[in-house]
C-alpha positions in Angstrom: -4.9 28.6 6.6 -3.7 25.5 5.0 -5.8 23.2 3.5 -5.8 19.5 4.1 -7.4 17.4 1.0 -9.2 14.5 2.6 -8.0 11.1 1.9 -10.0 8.7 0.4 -9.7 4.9 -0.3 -11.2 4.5 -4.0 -12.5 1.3 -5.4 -11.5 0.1 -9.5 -15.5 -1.0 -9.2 -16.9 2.0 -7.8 -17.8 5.1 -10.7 -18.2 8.1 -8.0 -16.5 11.2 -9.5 -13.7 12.5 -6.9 -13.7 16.1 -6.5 -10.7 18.6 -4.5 -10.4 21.7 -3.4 -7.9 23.8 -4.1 -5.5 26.8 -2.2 -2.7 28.9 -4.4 -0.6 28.1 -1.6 -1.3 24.1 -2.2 -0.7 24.4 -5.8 2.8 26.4 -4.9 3.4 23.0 -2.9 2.9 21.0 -5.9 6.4 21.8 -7.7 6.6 20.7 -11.7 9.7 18.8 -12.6 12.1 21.1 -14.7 11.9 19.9 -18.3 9.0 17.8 -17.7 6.8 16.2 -20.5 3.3 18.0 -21.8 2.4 14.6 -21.6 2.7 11.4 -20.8 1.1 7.6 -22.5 0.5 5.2 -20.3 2.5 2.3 -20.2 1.7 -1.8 -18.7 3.3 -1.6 -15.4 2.9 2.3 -14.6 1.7 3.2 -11.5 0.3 6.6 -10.5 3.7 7.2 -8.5 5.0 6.5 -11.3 3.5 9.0 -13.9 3.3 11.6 -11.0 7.0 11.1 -10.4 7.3 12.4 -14.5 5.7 15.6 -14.0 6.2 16.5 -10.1 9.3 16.9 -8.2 7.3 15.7 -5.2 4.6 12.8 -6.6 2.7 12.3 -3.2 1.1 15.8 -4.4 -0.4 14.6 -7.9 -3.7 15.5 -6.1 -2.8 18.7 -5.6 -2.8 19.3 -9.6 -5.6 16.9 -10.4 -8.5 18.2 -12.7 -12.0 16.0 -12.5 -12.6 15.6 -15.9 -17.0 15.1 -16.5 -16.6 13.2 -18.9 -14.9 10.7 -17.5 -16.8 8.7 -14.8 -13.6 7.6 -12.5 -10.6 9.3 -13.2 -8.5 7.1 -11.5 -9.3 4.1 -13.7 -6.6 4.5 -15.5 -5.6 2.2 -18.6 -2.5 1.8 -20.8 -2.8 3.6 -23.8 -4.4 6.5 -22.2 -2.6 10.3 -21.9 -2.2 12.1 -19.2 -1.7 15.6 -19.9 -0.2 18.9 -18.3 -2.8 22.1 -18.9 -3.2 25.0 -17.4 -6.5 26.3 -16.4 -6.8 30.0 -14.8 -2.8 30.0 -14.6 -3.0 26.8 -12.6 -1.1 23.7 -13.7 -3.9 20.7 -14.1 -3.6 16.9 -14.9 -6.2 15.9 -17.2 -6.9 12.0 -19.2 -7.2 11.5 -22.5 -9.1 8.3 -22.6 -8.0 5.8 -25.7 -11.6 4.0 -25.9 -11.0 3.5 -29.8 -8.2 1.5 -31.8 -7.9 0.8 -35.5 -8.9 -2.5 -36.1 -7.8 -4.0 -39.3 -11.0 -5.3 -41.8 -10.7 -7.1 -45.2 -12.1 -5.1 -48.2 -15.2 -6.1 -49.2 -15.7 -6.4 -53.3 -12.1 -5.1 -53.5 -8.5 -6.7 -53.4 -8.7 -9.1 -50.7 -5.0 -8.7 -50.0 -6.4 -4.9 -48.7 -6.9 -4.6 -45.4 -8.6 -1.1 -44.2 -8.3 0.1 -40.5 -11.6 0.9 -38.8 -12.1 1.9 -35.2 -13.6 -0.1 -32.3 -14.5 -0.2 -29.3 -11.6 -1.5 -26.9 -12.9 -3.6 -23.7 -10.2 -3.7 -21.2 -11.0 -5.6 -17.7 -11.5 -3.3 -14.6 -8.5 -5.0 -12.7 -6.1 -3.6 -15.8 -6.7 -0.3 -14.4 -3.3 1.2 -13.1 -2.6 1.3 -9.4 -1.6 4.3 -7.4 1.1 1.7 -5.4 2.9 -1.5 -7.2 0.4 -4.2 -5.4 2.1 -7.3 -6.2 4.6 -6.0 -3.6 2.7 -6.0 -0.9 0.1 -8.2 -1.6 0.9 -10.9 1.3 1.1 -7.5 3.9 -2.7 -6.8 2.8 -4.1 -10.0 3.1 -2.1 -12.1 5.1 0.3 -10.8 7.6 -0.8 -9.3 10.8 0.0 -7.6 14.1 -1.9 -9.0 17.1 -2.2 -8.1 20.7 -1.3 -11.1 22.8 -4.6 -11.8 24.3 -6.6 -11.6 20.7 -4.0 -14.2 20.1 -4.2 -16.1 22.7 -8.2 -16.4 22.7 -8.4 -17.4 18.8 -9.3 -20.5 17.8 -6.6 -23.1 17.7 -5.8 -26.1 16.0 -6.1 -29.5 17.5 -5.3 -32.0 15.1 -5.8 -34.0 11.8 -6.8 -36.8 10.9 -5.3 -39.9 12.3 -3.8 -37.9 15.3 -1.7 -36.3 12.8 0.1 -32.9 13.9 1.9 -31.4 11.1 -0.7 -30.4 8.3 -0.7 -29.0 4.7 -2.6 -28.5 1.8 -5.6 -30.1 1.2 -5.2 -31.9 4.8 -8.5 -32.0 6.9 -7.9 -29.7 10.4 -9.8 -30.3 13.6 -9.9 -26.9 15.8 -11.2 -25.7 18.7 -12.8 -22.4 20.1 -15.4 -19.9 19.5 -16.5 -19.7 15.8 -19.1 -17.7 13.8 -21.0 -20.3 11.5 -21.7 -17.4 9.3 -17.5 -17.1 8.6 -16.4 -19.6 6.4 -12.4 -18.7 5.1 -9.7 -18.2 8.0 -6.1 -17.6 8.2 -3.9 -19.7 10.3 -0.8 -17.7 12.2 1.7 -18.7 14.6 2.7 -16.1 17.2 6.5 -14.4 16.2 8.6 -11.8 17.9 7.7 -8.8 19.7 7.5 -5.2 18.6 9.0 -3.0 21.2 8.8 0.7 20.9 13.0 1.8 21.1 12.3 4.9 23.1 9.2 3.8 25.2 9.7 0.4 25.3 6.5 -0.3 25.6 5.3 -3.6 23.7 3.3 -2.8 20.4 2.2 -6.1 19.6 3.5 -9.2 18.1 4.3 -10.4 14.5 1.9 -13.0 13.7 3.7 -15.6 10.8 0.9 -16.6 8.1 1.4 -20.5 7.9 -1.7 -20.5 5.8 -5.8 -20.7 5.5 -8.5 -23.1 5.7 -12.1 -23.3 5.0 -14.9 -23.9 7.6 -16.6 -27.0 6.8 -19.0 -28.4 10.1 -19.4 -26.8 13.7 -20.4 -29.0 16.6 -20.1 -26.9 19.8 -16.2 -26.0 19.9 -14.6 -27.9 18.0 -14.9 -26.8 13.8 -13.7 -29.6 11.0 -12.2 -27.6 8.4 -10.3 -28.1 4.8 -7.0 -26.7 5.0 -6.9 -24.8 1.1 -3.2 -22.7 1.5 -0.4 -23.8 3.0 3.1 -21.2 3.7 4.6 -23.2 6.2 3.6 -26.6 8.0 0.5 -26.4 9.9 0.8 -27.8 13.4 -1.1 -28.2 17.0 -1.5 -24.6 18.5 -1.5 -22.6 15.0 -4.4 -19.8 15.7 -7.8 -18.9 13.2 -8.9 -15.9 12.5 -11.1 -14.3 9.6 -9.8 -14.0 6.7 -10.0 -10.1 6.0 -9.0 -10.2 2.3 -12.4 -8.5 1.2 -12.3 -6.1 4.1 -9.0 -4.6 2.9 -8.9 -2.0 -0.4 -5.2 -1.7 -2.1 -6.0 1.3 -3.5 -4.9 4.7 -2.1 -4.7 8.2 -2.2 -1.7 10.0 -0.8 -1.8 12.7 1.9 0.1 14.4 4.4 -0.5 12.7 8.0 -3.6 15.1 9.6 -0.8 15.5 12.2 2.0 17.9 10.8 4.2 17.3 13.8 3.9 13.7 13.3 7.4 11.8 14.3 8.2 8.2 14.6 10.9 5.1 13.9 11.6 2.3 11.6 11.3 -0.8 14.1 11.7 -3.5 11.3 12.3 -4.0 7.5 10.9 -6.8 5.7 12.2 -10.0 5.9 15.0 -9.1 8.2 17.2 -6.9 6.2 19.7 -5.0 7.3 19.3 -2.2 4.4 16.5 -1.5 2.6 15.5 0.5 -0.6 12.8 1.5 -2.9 10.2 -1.1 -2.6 10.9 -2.3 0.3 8.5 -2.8 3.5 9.0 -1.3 6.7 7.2 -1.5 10.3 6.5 1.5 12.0 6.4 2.4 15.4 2.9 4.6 15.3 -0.6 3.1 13.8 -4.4 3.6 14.4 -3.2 5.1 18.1 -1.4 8.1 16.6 -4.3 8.6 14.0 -1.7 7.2 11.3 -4.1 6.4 8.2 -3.6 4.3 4.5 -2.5 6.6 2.1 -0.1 9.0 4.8 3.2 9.6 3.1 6.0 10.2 5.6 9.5 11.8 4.5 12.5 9.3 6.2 15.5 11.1 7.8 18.9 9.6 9.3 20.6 10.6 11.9 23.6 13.4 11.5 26.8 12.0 11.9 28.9 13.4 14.5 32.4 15.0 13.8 35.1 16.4 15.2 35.0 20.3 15.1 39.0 20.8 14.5 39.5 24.3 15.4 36.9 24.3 18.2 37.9 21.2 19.2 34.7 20.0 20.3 32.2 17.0 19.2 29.8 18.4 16.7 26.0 16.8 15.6 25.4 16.8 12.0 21.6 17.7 10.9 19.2 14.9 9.7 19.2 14.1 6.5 16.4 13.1 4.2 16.7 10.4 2.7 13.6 9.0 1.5 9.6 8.8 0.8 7.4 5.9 2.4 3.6 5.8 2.2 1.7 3.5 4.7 -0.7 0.9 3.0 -1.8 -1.1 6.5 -2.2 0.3 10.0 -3.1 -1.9 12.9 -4.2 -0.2 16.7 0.3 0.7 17.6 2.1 -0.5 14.7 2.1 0.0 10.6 3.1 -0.9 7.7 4.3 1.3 4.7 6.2 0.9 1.7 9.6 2.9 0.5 8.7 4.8 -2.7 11.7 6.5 -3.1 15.5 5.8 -1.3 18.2 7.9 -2.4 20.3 5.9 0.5 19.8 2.9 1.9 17.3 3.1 4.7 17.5 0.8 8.1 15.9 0.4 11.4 16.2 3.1 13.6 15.4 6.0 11.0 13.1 8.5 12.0 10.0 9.4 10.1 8.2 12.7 9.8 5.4 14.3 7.7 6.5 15.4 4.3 5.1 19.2 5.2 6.9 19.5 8.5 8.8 22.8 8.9 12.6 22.3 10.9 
């Protein structure tokens, strides 16, 4: 029976204690890396991919290998400076933390030489949001917070621009909006999007939604009836008549993940679009999937890329032969919306483009 660890989205604020069960066959999953370290220090600018990737020959499954330490109240807060090391507890392989919380600090003598300085420990404070993360976030910051797929008609009923002051149509930062439609007084922040292309599935064609362009956000000032006067704070493009509101969802979004299999192990799908319109893309680059909330596709699902075989010539058959699919890559989704996701390439040994098929990471061919 194979057992499925449940994903969780943990918090840097949040001290609960995570906890995992285990299966030999699991742990046989979780592959070390030949010639791999006993351990590791953390560094600035590690991720968990990143130290998993230095002991694991597959780092999605550093779960799989994880060891709750009690006396540690989260063990993903992670710092630089602290050791991750490789154990082995009842034969099994375990990651465990060595948490620095002391450093020499230097002190002058007192009564002595005071050219001597003597080290003595103490206590190092280091900010929650220096805690590693499990995904570089600075990459897809703007996909968490800003950039959305809509349905047409939750487009289309949004609130909508009008106006600025003095009839004026194209807006920016620090400009005073006038918009119209149904508000709640209680929401103050809002994006502002203008509707882009549509996302047609390639085999279905049916239409997953439509790329919604962040032009920027405003703040809710006065509401009389329909129409809301409002402080435009961000601007990422001009602002103009038609430009939609919604709720800003910033606080409703963690970045923080833990990596699983997709519940589904059959699980297929397609690259429909790579950020920013390239043509190839590699290791920290963003794709759009064609499967989301629909297809039960969570944060935190890790999904192995493939290309296509090539076909070739069978010479002494002479027929046309198809060429197996290839692997070629590791993405892990960080935003799903109700047909469509979002997910970021954590490994690329080739360049990856649209049209690529996607499968879990535990599927059998």
């Amino acid at each position: 029976m194979k057992i499925r660890f449940k994903k969780l989205v943990f918090s840097a604020i949040t001290s609960a204690i995570l906890s995992f069960s285990f299966s030999v066959d699991a742990l046989a999953q979780a592959q070390l890396r030949q010639n791999h370290p006993d351990e590791y220090i953390v560094v600035e600018g590690d991720t968990l991919w990143d130290i998993s990737a230095t002991f694991l020959e597959n780092p999605w499954m550093w779960p799989e290998i994880w060891h709750v330490n009690p006396q540690i109240n989260n063990p993903h807060l992670i710092f630089p400076g602290d050791v991750v090391r490789l154990v082995y507890l009842d034969g099994q392989p375990r990651l465990t933390i060595d948490k620095r919380t002391q450093r020499l600090t230097p002190r002058r003598s007192v009564g002595g030489d005071p050219n001597t300085v003597k080290l003595a420990p103490a206590v190092r404070v280091i900010p929650l949001e220096e805690a590693i993360p499990a995904i570089p976030l600075d990459v897809i910051n703007a996909f968490l917070n800003q950039n959305r797929v809509l349905e047409k008609p939750t487009f289309e009923h949004a609130p909508y621009v009008l106006g600025g002051q003095e009839k004026r149509i194209l807006l920016g930062a620090g400009d005073k909006v006038y918009a119209r439609g149904e508000f709640n007084p209680d929401i103050s922040a809002y994006n502002l999007y203008r509707l882009g292309d549509e996302y047609v599935d390639p085999l279905t064609k049916e239409v997953l939604g439509y790329r919604s362009k962040d032009v920027g956000s405003a703040r809710l000032n006065a509401l009389q009836g329909e129409v809301a006067t409002m402080q435009i704070n961000r601007m990422a493009a001009e602002i103009t008549v038609g430009d939609r509101l919604l709720p800003n969802e910033e606080r409703a979004i963690d970045p923080t993940f833990f990596p699983s299999a997709p519940d589904d192990e059959n699980f297929q799908g397609l690259i429909l679009e790579v950020q920013d319109g390239l043509t190839h893309a590699g290791k920290f680059d963003v794709l759009v999937l064609n499967k989301g909330v629909r297809e039960q596709l969570e944060p935190g699902d890790v999904l192995a890329i493939y290309k296509e075989g090539e076909t070739i010539r069978d010479r002494i058959a002479d027929s046309i032969v198809q060429l197996p699919e290839e692997r070629v890559g590791i993405a892990m989704v960080f935003r799903t919306f109700e047909k469509v996701s979002y997910a970021l390439i954590l490994e690329a040994e080739r360049p990856i483009n649209v049209n690529d098929k996607l499968y879990s990471p535990v599927r059998n061919f």
